[in-house]
PDB file of N, H, CA, C and O in Angstrom:
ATOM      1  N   UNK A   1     118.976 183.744  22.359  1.00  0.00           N
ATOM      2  CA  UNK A   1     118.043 183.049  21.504  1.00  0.00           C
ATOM      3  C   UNK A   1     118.507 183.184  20.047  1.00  0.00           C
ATOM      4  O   UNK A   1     118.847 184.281  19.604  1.00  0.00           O
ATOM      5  N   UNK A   2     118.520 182.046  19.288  1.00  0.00           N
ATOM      6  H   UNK A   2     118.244 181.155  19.648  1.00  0.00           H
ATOM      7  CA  UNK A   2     118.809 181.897  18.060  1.00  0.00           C
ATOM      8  C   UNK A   2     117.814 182.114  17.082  1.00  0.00           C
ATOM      9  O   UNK A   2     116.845 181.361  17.182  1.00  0.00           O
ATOM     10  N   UNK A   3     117.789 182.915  16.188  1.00  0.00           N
ATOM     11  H   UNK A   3     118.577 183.527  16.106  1.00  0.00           H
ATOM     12  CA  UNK A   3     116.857 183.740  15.042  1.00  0.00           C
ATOM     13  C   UNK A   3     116.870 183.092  13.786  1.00  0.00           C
ATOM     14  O   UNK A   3     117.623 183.659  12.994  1.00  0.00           O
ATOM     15  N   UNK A   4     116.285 182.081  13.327  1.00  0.00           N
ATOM     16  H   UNK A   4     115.674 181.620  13.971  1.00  0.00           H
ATOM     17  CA  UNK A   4     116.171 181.290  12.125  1.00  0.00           C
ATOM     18  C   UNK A   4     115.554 181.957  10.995  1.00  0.00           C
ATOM     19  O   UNK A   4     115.768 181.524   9.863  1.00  0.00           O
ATOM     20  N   UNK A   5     114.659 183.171  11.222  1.00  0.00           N
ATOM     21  H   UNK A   5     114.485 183.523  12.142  1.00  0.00           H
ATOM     22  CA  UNK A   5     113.768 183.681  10.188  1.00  0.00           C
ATOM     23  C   UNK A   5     113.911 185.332  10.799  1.00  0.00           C
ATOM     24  O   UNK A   5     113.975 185.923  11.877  1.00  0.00           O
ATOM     25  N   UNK A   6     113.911 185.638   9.206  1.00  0.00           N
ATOM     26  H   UNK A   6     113.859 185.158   8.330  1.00  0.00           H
ATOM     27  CA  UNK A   6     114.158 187.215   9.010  1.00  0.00           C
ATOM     28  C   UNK A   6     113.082 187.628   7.966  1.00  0.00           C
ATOM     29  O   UNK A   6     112.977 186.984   6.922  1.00  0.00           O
ATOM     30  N   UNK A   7     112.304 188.664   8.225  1.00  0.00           N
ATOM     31  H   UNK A   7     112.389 189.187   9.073  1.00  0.00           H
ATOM     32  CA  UNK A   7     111.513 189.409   7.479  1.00  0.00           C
ATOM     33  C   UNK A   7     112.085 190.722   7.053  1.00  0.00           C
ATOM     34  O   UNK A   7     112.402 191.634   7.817  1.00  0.00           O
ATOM     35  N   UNK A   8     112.171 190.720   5.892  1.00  0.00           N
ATOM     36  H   UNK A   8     111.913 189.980   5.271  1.00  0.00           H
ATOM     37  CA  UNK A   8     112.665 192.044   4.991  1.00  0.00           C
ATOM     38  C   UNK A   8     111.751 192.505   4.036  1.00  0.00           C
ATOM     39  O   UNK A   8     110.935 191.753   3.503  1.00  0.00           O
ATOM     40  N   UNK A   9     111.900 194.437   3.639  1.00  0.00           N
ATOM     41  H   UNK A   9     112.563 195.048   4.072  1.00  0.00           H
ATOM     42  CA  UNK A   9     111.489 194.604   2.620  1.00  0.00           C
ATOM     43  C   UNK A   9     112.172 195.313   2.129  1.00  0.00           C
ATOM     44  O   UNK A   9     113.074 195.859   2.764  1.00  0.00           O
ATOM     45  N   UNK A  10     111.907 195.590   0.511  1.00  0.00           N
ATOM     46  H   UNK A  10     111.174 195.147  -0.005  1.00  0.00           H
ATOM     47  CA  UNK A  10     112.297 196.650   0.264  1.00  0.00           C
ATOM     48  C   UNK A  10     111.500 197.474  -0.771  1.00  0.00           C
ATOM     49  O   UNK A  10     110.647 197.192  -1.612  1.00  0.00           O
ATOM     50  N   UNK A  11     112.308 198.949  -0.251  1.00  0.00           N
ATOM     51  H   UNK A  11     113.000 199.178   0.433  1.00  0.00           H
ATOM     52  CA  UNK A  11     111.011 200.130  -1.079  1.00  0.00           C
ATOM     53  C   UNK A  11     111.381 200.512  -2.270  1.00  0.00           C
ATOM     54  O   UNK A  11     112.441 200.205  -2.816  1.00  0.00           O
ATOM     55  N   UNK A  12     110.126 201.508  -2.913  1.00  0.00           N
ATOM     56  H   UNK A  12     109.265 201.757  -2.470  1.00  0.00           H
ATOM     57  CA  UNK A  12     109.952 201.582  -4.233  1.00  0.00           C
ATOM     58  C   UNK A  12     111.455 201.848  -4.463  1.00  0.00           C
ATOM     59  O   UNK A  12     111.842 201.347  -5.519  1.00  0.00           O
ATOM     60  N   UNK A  13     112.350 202.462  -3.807  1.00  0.00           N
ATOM     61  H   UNK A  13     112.036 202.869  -2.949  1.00  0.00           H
ATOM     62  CA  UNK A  13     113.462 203.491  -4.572  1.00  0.00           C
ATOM     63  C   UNK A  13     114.670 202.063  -4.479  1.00  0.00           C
ATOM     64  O   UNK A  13     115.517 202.207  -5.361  1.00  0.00           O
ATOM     65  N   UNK A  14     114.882 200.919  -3.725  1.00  0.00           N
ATOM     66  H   UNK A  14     114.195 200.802  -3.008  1.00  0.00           H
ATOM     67  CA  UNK A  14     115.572 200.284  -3.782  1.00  0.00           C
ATOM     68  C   UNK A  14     115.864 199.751  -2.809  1.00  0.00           C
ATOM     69  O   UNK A  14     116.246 198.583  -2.880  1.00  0.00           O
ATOM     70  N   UNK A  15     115.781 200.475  -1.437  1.00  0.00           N
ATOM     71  H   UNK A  15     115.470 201.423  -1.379  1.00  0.00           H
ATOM     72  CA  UNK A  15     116.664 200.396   0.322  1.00  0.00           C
ATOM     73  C   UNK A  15     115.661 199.261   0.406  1.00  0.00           C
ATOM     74  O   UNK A  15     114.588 199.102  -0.175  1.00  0.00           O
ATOM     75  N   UNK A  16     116.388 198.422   1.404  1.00  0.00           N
ATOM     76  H   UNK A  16     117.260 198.550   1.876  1.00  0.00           H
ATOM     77  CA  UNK A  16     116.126 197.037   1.645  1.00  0.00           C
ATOM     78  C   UNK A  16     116.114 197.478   3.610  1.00  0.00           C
ATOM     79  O   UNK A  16     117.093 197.991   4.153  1.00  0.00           O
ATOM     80  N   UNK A  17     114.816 197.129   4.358  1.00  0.00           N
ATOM     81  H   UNK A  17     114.022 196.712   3.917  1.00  0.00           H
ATOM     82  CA  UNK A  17     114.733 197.447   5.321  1.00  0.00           C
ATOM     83  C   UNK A  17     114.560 196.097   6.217  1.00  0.00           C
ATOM     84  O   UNK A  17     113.583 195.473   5.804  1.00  0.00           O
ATOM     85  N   UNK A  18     115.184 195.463   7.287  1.00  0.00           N
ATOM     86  H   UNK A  18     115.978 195.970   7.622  1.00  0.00           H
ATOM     87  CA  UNK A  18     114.878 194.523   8.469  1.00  0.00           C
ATOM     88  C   UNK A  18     113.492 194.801   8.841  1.00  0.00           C
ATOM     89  O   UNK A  18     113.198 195.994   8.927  1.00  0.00           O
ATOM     90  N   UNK A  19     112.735 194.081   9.040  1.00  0.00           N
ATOM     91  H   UNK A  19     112.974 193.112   8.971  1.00  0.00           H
ATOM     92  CA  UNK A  19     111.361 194.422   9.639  1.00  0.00           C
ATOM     93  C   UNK A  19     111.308 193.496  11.339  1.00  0.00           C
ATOM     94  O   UNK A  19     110.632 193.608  12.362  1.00  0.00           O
ATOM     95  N   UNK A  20     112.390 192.629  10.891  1.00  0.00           N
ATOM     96  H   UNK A  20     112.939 192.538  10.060  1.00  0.00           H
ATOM     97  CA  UNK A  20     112.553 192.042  12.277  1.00  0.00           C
ATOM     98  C   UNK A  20     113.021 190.519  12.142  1.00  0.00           C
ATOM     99  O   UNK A  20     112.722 189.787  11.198  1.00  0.00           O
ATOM    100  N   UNK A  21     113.805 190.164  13.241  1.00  0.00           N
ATOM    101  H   UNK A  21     114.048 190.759  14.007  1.00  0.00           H
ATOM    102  CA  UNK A  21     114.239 188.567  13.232  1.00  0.00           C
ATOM    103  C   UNK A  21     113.248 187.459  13.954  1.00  0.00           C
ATOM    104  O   UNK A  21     112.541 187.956  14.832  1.00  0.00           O
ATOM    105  N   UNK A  22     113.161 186.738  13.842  1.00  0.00           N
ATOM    106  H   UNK A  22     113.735 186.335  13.129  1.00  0.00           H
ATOM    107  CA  UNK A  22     112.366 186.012  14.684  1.00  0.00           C
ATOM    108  C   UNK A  22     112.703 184.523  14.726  1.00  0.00           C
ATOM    109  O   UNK A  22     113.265 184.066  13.730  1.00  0.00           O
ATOM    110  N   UNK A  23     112.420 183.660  15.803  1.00  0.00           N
ATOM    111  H   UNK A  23     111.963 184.031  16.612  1.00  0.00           H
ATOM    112  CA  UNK A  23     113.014 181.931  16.240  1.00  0.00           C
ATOM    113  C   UNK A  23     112.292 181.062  15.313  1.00  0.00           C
ATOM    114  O   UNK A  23     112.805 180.083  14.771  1.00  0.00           O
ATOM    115  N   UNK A  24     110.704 181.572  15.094  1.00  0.00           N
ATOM    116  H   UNK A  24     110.288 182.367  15.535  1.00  0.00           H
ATOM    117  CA  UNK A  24     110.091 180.326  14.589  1.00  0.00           C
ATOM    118  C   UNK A  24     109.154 181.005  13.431  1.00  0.00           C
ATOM    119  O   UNK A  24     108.669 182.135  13.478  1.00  0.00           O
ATOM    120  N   UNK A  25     109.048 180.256  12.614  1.00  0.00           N
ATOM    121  H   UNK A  25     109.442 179.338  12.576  1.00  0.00           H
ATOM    122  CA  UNK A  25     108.367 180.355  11.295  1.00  0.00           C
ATOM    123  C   UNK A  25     106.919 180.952  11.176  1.00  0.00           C
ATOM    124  O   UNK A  25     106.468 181.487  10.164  1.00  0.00           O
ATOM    125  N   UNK A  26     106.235 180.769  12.418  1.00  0.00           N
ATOM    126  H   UNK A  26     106.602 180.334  13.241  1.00  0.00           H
ATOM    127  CA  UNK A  26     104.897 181.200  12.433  1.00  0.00           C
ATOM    128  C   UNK A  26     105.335 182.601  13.228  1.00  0.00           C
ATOM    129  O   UNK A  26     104.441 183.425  13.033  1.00  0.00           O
ATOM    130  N   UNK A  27     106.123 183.012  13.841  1.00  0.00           N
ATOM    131  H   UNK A  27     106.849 182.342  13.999  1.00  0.00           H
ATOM    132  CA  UNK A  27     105.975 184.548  14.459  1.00  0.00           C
ATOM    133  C   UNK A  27     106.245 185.037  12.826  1.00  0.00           C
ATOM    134  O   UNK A  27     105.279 185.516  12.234  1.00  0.00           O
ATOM    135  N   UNK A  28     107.644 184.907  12.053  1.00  0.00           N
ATOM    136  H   UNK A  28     108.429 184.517  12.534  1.00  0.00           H
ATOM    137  CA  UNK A  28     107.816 185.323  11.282  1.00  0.00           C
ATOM    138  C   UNK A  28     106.714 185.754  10.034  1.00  0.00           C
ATOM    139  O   UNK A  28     106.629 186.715   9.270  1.00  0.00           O
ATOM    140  N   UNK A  29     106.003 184.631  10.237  1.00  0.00           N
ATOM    141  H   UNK A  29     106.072 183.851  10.858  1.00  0.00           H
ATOM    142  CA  UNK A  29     105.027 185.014   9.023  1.00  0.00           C
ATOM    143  C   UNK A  29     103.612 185.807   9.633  1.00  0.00           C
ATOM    144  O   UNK A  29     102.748 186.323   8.923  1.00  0.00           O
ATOM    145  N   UNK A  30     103.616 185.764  10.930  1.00  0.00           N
ATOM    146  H   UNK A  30     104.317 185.344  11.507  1.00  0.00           H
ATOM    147  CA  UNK A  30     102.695 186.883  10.969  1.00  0.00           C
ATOM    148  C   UNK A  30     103.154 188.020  11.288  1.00  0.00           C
ATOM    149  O   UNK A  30     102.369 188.794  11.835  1.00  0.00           O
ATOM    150  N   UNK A  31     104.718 188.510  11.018  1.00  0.00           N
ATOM    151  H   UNK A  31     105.356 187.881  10.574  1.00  0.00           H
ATOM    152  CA  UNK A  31     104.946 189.763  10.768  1.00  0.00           C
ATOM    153  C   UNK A  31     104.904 190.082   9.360  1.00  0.00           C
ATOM    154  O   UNK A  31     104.430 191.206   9.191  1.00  0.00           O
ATOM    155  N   UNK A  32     105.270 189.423   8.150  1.00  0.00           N
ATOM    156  H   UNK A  32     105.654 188.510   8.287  1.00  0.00           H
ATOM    157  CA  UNK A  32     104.858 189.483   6.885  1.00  0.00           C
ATOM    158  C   UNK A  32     103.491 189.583   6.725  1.00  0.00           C
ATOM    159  O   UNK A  32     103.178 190.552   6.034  1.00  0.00           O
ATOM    160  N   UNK A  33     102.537 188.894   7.139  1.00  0.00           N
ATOM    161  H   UNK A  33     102.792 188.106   7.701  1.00  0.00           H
ATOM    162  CA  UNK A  33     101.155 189.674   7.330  1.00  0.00           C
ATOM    163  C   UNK A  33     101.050 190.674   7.521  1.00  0.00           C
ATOM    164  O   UNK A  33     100.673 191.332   6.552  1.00  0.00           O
ATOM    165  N   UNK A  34     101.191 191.109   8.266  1.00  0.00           N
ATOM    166  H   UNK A  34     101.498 190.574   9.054  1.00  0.00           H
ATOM    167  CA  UNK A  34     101.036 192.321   9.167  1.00  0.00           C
ATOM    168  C   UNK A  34     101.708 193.204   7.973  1.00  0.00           C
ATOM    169  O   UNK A  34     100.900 193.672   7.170  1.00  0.00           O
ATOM    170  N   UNK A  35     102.995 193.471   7.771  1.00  0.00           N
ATOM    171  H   UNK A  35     103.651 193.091   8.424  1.00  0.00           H
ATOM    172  CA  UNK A  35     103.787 194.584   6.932  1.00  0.00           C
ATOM    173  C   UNK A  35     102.770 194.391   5.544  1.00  0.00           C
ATOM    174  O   UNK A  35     102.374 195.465   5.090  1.00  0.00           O
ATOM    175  N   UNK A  36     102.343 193.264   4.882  1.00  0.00           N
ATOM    176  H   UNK A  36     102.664 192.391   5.251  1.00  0.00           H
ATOM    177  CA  UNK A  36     101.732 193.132   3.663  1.00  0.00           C
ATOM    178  C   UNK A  36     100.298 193.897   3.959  1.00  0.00           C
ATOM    179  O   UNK A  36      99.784 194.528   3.036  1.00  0.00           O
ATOM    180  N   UNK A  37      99.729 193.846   5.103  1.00  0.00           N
ATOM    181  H   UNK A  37     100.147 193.334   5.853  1.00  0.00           H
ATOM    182  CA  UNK A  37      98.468 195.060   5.562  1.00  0.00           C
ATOM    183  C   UNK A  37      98.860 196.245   5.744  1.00  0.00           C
ATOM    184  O   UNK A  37      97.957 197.056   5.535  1.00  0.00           O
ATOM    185  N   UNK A  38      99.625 196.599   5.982  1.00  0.00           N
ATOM    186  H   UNK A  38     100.358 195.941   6.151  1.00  0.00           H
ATOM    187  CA  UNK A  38      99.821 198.268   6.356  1.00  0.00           C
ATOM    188  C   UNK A  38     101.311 198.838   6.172  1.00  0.00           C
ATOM    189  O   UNK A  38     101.909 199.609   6.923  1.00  0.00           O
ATOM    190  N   UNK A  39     101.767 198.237   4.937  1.00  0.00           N
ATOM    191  H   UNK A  39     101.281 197.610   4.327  1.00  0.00           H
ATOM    192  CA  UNK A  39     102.750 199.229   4.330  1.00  0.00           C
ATOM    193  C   UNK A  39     102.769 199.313   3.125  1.00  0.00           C
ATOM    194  O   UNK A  39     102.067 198.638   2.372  1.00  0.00           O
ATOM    195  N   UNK A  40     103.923 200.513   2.648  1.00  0.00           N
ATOM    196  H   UNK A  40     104.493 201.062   3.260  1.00  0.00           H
ATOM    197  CA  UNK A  40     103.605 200.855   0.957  1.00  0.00           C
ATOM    198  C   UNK A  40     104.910 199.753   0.215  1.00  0.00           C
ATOM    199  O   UNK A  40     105.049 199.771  -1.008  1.00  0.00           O
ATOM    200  N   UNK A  41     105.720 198.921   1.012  1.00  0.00           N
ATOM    201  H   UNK A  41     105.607 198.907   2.006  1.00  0.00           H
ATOM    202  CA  UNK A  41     106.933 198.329   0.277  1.00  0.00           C
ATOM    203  C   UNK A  41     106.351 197.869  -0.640  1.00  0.00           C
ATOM    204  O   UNK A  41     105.155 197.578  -0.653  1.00  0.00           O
ATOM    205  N   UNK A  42     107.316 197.718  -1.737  1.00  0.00           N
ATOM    206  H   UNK A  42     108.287 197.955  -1.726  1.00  0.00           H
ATOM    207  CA  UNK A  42     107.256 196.927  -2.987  1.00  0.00           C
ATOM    208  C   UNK A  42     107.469 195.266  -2.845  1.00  0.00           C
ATOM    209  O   UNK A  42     106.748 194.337  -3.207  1.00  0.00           O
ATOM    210  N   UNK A  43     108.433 195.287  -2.338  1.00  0.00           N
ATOM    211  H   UNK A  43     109.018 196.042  -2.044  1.00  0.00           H
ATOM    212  CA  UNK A  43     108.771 193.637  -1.847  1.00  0.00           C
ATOM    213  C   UNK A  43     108.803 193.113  -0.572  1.00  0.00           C
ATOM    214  O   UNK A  43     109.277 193.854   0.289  1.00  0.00           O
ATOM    215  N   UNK A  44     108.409 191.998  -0.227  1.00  0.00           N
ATOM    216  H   UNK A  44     108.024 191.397  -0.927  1.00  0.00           H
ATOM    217  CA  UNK A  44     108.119 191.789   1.040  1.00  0.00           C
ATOM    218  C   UNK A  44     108.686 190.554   1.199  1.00  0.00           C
ATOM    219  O   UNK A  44     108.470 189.947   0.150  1.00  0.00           O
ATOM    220  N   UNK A  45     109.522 189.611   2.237  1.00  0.00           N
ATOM    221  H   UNK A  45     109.698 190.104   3.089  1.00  0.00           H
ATOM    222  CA  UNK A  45     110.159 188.494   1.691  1.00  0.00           C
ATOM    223  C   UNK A  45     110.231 188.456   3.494  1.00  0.00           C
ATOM    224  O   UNK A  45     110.314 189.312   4.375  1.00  0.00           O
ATOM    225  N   UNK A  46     110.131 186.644   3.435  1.00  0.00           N
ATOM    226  H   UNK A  46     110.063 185.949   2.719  1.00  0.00           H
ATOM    227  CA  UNK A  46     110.416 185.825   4.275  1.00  0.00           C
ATOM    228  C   UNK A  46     111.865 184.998   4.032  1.00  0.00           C
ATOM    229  O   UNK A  46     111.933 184.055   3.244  1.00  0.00           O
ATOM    230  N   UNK A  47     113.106 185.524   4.881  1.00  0.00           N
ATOM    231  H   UNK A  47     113.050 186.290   5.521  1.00  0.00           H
ATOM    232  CA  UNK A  47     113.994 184.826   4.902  1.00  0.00           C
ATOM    233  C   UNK A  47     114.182 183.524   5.386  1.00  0.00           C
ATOM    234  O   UNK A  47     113.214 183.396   6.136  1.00  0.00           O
ATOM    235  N   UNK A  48     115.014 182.154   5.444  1.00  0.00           N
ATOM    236  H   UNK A  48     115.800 182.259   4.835  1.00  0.00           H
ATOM    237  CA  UNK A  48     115.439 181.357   6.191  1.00  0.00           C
ATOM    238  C   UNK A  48     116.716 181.504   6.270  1.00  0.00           C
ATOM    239  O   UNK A  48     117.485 181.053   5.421  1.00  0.00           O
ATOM    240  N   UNK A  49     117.101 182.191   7.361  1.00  0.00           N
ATOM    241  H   UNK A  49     116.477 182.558   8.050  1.00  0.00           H
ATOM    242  CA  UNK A  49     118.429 182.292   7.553  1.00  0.00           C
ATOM    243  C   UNK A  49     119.300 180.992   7.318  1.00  0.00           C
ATOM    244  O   UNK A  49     120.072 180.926   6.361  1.00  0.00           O
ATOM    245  N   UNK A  50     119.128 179.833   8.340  1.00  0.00           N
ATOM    246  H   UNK A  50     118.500 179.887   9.117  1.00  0.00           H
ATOM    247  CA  UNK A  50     119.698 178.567   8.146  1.00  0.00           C
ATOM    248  C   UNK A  50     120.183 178.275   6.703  1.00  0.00           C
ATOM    249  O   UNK A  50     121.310 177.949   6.330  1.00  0.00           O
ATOM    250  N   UNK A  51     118.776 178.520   5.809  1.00  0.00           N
ATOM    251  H   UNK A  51     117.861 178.784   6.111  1.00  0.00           H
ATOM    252  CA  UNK A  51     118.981 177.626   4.342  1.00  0.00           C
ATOM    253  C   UNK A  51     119.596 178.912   3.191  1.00  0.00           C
ATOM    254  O   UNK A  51     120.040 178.608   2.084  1.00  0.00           O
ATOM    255  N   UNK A  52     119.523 180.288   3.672  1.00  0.00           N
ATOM    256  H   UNK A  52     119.162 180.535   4.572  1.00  0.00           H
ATOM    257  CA  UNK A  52     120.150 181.568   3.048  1.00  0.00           C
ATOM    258  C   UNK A  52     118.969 181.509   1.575  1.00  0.00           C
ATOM    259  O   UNK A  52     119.390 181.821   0.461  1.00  0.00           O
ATOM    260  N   UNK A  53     117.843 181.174   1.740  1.00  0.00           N
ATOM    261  H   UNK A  53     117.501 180.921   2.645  1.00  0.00           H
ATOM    262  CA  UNK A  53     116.999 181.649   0.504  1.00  0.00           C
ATOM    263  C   UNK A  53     115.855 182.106   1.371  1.00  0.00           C
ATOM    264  O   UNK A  53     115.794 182.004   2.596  1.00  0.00           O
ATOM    265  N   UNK A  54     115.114 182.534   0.700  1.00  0.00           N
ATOM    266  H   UNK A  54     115.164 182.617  -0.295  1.00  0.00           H
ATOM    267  CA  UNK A  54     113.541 183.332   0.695  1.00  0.00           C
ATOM    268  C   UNK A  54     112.356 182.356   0.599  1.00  0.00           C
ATOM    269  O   UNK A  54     112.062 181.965  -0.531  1.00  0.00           O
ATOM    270  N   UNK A  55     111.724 181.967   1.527  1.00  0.00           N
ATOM    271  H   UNK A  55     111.963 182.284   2.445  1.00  0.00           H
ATOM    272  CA  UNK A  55     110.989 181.127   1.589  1.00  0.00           C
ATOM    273  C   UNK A  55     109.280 181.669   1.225  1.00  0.00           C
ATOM    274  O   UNK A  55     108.373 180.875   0.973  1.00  0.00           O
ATOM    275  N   UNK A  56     109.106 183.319   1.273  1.00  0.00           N
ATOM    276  H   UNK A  56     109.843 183.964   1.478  1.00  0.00           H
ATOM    277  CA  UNK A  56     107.722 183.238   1.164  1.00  0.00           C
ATOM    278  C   UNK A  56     108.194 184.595   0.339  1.00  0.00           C
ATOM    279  O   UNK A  56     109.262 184.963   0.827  1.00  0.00           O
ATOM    280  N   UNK A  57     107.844 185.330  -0.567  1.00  0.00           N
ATOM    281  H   UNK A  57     106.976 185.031  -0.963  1.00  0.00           H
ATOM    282  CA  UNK A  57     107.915 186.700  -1.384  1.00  0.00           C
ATOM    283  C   UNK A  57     106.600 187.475  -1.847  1.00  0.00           C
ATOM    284  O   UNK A  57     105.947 187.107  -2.824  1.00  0.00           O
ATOM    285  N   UNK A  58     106.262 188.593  -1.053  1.00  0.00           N
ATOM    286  H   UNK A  58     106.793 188.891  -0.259  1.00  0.00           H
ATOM    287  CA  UNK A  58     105.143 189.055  -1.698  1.00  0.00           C
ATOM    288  C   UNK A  58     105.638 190.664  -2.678  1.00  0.00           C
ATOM    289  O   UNK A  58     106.576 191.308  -2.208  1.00  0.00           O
ATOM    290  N   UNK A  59     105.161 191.029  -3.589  1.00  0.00           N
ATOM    291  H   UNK A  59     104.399 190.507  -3.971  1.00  0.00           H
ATOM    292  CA  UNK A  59     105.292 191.690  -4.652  1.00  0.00           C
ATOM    293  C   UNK A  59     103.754 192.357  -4.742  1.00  0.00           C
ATOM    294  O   UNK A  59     102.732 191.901  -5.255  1.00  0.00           O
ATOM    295  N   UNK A  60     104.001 193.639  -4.027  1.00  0.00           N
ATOM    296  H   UNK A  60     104.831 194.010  -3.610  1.00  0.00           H
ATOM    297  CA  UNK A  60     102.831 194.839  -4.862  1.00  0.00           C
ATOM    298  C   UNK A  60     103.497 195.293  -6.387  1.00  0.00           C
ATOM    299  O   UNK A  60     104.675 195.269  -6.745  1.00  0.00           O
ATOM    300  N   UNK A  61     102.117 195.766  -7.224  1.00  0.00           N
ATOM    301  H   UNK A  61     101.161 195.785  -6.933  1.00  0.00           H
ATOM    302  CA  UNK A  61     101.591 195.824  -8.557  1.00  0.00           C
ATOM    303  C   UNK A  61     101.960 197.306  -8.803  1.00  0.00           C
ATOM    304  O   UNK A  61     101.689 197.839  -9.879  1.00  0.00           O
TER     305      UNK A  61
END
């Protein structure tokens, strides 16, 4: 199975962590939900692998 969308974060100190790959746009973004409820990352980002940019970015304060 081919993985179009990647969810990443990364923490306060810098490390950039996989949170997981996924086929279609809606699994992907309800793992960015999910990590944006119950973790401490600083950055939270929806990849499109295909297009190589960041399609959704969340940023704690």
């Amino acid at each position: 199975m081919k993985y179009r969308f990647k969810v990443e974060a990364t923490a306060n100190n810098g490390n950039k962590i996989i949170l997981g790959s996924y086929p279609t746009y809606t699994l992907a973004r309800k793992r960015l939900n999910e990590a944006v409820e119950h973790s401490l990352y600083q950055v939270i980002r929806l990849i499109d692998l295909e297009q190589k940019k960041a399609l959704l970015s969340v940023e704690r304060e």
